[in-house]
C-alpha positions as CSV (number, residue, x, y, z in Angstrom):
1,X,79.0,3.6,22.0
2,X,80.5,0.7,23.6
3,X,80.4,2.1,26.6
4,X,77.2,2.6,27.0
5,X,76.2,-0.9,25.5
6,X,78.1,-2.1,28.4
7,X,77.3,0.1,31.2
8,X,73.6,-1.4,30.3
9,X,74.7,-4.8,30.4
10,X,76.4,-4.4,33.5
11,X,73.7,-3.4,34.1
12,X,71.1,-6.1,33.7
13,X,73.1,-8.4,35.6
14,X,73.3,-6.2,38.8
15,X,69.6,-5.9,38.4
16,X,69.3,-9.0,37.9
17,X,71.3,-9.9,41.2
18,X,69.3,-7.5,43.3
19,X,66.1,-8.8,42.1
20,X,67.3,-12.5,43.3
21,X,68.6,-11.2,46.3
22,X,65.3,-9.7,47.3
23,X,63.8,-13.0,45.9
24,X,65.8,-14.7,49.5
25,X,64.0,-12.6,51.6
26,X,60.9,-14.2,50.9
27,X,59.1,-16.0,54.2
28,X,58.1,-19.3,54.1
29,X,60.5,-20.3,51.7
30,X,62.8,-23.4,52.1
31,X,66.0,-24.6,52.3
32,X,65.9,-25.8,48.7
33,X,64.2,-23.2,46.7
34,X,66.9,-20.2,48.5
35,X,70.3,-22.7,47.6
36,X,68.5,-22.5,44.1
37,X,67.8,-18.9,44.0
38,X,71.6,-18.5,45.3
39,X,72.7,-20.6,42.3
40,X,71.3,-19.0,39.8
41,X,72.0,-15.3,41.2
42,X,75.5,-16.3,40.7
43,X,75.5,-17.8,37.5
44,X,73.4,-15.8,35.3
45,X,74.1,-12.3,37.1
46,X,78.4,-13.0,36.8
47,X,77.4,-14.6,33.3
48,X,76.2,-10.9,32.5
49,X,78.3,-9.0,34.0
50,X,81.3,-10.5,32.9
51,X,79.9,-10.0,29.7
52,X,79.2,-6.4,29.9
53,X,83.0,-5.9,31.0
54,X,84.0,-8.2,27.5
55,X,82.1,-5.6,25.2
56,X,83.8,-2.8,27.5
57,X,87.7,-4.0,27.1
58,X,86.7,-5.3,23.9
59,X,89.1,-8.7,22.5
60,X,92.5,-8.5,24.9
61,X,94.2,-10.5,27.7
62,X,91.7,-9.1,30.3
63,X,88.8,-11.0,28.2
64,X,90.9,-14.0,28.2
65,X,91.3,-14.2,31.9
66,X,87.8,-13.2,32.2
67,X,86.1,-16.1,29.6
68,X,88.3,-18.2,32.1
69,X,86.7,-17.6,35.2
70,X,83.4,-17.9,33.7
71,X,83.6,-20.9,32.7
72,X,84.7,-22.1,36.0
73,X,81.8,-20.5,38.1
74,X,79.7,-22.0,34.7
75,X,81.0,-25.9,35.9
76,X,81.5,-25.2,39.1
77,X,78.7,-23.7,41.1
78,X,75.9,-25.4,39.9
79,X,77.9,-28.2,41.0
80,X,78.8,-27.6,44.7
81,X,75.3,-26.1,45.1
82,X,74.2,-29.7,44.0
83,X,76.6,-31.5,46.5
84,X,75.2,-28.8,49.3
85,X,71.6,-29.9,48.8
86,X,72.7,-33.5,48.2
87,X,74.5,-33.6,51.6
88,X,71.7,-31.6,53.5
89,X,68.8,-34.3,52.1
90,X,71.3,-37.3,53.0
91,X,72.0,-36.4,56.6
92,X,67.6,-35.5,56.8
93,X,67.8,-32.2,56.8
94,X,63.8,-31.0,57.1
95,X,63.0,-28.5,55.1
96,X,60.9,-25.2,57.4
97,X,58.0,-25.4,54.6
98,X,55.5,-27.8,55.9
99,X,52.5,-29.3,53.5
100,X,50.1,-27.0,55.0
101,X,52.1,-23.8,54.4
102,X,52.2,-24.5,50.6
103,X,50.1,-21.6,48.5
């Protein structure tokens, strides 16, 4: 039964990833919205996926290891995709979505 609760899981979070991916092929879309799309792909889809492989190997080392890479890419990646934006609206960086290309 566990297996299948985390096969579902799993899942989710590839869905989930597919669907953002998809979401970065959308024209007229700036720099700014696709480094937050990427961010949040990351997060959230290896938040549940990582999950879904917990509820599969249930409480061992391999859980461990794996509660400690999450919370790295948890602290981490929101944070260099922050210093990515940051440094491309320092150095001026115009963004391809123009006033009159807004819905």
């Amino acid at each position: 039964m566990t297996a299948i609760i985390s096969y579902v899981i799993m899942g989710i979070g590839i869905v989930f990833m597919l669907v953002g991916s998809a979401c970065m092929l959308i024209p007229k879309r700036d720099f700014y919205f696709r480094i937050l799309v990427a961010c949040k792909i990351d997060t959230v889809g290896l938040l549940t996926v990582a999950i879904g492989l917990a509820v599969r190997h249930g409480f061992s080392f391999f859980t461990g290891k794996l509660l400690l890479i999450v919370i790295i890419v948890i602290v981490l990646n929101p944070l260099v995709t922050h210093i990515v934006a940051r440094a491309a609206f320092k150095s001026g960086y115009e963004s391809t979505l123009k006033a009159e290309d807004t819905p």
